[in-house]
LOTIMAR-879876 format. One record per residue (C-alpha): chain; residue in one letter; residue number from 0; x, y, z. Coordinates in steps of 0.25 Angstrom, whole numbers. Layout:
residues N
[node "A"; "a"; NUM; [X; Y; Z]] ...
***
This chain:
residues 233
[node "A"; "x"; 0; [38; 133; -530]] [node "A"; "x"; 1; [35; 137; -543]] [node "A"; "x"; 2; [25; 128; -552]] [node "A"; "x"; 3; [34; 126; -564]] [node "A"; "x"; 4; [46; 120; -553]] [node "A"; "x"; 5; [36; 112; -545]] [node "A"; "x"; 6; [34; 105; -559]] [node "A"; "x"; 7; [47; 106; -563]] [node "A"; "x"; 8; [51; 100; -548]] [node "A"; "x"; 9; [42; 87; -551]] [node "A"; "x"; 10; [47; 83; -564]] [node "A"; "x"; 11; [38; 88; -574]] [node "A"; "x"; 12; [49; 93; -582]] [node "A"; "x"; 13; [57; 105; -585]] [node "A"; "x"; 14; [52; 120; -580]] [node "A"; "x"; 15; [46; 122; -593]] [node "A"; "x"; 16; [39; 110; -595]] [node "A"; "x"; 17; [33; 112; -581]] [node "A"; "x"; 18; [29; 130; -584]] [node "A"; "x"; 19; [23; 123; -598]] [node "A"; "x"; 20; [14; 112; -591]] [node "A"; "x"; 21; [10; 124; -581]] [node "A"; "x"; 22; [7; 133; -593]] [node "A"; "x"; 23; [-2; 123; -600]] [node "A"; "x"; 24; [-11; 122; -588]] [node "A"; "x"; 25; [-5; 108; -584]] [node "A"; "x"; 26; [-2; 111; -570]] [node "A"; "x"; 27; [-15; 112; -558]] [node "A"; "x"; 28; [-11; 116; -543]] [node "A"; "x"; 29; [-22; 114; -534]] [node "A"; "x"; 30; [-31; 110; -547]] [node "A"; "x"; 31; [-28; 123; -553]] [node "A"; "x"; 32; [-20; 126; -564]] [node "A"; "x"; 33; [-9; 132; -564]] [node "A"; "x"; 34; [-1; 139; -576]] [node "A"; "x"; 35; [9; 148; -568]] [node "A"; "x"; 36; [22; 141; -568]] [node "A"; "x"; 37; [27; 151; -557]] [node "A"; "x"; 38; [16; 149; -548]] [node "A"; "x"; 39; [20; 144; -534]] [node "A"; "x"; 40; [17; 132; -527]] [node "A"; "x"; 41; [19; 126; -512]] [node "A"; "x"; 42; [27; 112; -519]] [node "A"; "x"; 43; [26; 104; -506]] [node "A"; "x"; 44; [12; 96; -506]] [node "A"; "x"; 45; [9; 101; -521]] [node "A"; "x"; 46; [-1; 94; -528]] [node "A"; "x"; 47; [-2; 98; -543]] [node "A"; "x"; 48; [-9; 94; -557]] [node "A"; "x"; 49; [-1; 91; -570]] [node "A"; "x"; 50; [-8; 87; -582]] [node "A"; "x"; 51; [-19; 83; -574]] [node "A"; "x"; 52; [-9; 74; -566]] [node "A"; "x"; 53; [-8; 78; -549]] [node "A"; "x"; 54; [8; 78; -543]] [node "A"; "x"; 55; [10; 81; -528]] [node "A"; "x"; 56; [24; 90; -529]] [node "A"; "x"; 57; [35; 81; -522]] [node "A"; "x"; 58; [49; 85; -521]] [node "A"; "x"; 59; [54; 72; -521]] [node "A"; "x"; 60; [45; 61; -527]] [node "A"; "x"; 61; [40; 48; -520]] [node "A"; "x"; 62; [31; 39; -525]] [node "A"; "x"; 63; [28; 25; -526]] [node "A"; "x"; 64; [22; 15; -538]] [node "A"; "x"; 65; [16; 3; -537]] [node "A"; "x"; 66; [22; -5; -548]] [node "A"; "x"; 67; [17; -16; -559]] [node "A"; "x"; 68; [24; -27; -566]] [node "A"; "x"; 69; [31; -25; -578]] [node "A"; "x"; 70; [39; -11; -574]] [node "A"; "x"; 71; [55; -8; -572]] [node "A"; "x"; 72; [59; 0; -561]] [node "A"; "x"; 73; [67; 7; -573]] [node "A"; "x"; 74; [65; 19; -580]] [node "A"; "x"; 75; [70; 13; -592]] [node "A"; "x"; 76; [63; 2; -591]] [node "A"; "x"; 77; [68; -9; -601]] [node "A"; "x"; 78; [58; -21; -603]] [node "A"; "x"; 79; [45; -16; -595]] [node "A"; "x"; 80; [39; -4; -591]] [node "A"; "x"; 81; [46; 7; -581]] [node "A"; "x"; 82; [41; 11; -569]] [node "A"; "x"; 83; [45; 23; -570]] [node "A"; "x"; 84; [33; 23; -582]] [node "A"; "x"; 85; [22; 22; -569]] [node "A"; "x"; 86; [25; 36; -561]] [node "A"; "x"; 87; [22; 49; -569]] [node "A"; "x"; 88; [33; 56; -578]] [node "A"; "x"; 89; [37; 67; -569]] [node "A"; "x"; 90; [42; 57; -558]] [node "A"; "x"; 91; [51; 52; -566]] [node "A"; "x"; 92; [56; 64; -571]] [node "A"; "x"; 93; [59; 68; -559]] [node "A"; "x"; 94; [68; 56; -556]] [node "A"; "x"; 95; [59; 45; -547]] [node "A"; "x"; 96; [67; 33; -543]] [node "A"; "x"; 97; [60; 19; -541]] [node "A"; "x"; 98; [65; 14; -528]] [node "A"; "x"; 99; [66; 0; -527]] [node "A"; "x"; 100; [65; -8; -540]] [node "A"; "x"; 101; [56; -17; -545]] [node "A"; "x"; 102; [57; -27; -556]] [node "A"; "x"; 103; [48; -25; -566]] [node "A"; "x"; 104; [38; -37; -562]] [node "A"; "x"; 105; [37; -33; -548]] [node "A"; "x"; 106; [27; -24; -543]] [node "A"; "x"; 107; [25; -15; -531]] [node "A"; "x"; 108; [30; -3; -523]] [node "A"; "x"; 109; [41; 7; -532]] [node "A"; "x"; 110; [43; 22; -525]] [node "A"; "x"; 111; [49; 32; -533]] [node "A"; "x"; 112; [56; 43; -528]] [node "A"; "x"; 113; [65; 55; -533]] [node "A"; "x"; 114; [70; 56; -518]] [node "A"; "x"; 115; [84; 50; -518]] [node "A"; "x"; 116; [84; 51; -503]] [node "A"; "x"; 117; [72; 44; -502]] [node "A"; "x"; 118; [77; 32; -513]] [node "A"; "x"; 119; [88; 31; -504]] [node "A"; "x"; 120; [81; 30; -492]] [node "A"; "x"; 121; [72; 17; -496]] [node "A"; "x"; 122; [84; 9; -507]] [node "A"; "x"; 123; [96; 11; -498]] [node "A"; "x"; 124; [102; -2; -494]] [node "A"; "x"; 125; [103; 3; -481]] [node "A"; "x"; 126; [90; 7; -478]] [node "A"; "x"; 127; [86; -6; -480]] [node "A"; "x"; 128; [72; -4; -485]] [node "A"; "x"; 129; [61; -16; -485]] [node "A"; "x"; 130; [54; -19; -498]] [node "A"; "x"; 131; [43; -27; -497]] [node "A"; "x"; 132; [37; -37; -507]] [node "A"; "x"; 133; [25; -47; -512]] [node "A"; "x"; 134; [31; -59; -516]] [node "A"; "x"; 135; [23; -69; -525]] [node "A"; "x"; 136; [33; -82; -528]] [node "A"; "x"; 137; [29; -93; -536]] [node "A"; "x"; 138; [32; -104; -526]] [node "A"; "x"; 139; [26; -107; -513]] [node "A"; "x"; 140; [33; -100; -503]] [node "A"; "x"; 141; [39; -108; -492]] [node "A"; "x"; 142; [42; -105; -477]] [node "A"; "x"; 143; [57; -109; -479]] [node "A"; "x"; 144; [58; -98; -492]] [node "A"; "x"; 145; [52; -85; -483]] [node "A"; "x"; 146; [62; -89; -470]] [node "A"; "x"; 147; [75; -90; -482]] [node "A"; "x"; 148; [69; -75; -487]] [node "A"; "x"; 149; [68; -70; -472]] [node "A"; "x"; 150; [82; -76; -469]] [node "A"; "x"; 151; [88; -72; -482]] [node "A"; "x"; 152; [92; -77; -497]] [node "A"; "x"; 153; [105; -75; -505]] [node "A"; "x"; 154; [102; -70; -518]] [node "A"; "x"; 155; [114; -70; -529]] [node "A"; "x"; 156; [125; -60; -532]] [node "A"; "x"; 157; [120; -52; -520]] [node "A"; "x"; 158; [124; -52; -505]] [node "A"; "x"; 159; [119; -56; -493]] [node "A"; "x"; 160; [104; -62; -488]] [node "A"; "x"; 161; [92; -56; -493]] [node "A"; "x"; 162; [80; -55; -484]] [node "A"; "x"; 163; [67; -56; -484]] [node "A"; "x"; 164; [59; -47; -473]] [node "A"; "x"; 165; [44; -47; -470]] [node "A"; "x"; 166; [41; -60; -477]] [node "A"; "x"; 167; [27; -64; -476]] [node "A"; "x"; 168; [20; -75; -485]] [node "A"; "x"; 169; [8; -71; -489]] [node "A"; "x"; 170; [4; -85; -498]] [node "A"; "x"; 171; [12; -97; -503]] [node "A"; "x"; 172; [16; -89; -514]] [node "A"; "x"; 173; [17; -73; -509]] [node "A"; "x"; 174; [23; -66; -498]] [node "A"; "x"; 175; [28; -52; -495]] [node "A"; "x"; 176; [45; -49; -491]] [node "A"; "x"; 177; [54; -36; -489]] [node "A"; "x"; 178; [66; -35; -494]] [node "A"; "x"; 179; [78; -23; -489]] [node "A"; "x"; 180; [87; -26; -500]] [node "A"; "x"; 181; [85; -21; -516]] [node "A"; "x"; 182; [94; -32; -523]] [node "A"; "x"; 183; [90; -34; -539]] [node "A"; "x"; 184; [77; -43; -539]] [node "A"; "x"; 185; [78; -46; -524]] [node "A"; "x"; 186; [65; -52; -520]] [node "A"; "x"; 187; [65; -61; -533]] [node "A"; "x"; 188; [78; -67; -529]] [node "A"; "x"; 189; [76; -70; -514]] [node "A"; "x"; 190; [63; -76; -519]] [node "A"; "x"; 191; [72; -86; -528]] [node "A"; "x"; 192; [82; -87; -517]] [node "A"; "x"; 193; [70; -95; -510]] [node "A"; "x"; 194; [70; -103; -521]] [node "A"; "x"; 195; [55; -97; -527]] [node "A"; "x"; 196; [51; -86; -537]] [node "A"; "x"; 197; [45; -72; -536]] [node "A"; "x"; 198; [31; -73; -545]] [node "A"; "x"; 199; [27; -57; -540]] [node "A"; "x"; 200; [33; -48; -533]] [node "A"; "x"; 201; [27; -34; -527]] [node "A"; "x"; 202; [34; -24; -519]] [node "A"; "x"; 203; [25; -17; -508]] [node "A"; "x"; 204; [33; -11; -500]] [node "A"; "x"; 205; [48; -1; -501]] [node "A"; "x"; 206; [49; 2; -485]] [node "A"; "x"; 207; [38; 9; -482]] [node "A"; "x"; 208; [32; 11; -493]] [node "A"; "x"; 209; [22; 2; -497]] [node "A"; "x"; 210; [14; 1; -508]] [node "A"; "x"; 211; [0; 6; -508]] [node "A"; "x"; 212; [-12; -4; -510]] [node "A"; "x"; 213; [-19; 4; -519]] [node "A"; "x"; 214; [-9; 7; -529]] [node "A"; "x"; 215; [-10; 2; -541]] [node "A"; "x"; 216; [0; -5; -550]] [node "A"; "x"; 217; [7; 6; -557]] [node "A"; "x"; 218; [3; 18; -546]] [node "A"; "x"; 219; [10; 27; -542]] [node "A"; "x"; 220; [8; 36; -528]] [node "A"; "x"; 221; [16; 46; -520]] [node "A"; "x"; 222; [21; 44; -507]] [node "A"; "x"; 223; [16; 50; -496]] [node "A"; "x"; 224; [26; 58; -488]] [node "A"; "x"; 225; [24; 51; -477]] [node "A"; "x"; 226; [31; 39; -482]] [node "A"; "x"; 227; [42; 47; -488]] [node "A"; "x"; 228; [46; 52; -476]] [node "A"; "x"; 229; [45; 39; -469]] [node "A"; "x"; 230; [56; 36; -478]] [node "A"; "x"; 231; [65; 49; -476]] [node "A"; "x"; 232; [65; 48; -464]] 
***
């Protein structure tokens, strides 16, 4: 594929835009620069060098961020920040998805995708998808409030139980639980529905995608294709 197209394929604009940053000496392939926008490329496995920043070519994009306190999951964000602000320009220009909101003082796992296949595969209602969270309360938990999550609470104006799976307490105050449903500000209201309050909440885990230890707060990496196929098939 030609050089200017594999640019122009992963969002860093129009065919011009993408012949001129080759022009200006912008571009390095295999740390050499490279100002022939015609020149041919192998695009599967590309790893490449804009402005001094390095890309992997992806067809589709998969990736996933560790995400901080005080960001919407909106990219028009209204009283905070926006996630969207915390992965590079060009993904977004390409039109990445979140899958799996989180409100703004809720931290944890976010993938990104601009598959629709593959943001179908992991939100269908049907496909039942866990999502697995680390839930600080501000009263001591009880034996009696973990059973009613594993058996299931109502929660207003929506229908049927909700359940809690994979609970384990970790401290009077902290334990982790996954949920299969996405209804608005689930975890919060089946914490009230046991008659307590969420103090933090922190997602770690969207299927099986979990989040890395040793990404920071406001990282982002790819993932691996491993995992992606895990998922699509």
């Amino acid at each position: 594929m030609r050089l200017d197209k594999i640019l122009q394929s992963q969002g860093f604009g129009s065919r011009k835009v993408c012949q001129q940053l080759i022009a200006r000496g912008l571009v390095e392939i295999n740390g050499e620069t490279c100002r022939d926008p015609k020149a041919v490329f192998q695009p599967v496995g590309l790893v490449f060098n804009v402005s001094g920043e390095s890309y992997n070519y992806a067809e589709k994009l998969y990736i996933l961020l560790n995400k901080p306190k005080g960001y919407e999951c909106s990219h028009e964000a209204v009283h905070h920040f926006s996630v969207y602000e915390l992965i590079p320009p060009l993904f977004n220009a390409r039109g990445v998805q979140s899958i799996g909101r989180l409100d703004q003082d809720t931290t944890g796992l976010l993938i990104f995708s601009d598959d629709g296949q593959f943001i179908q595969a992991l939100t269908h209602p049907k496909k039942h998808v866990g999502k697995q969270y680390l839930v600080q309360v501000i009263d001591p938990l009880t034996d009696e409030q973990l059973k009613q999550l594993e058996d299931g609470v109502s929660l207003k104006g929506e229908k049927g139980l909700f359940v809690a799976t994979d609970v384990k307490q970790l401290s009077d105050h902290e334990f982790l639980m996954t949920v299969h449903q996405g209804v608005y500000h689930q975890v919060k209201r089946m914490i009230a529905a046991i008659d307590n309050k969420v103090s933090t909440l922190h997602r770690n885990k969207i299927g099986a995608f979990e989040l890395p230890h040793d990404l920071n707060e406001g990282e982002w990496q790819y993932l691996s294709f491993e995992e992606i196929q895990r998922i699509k098939s």
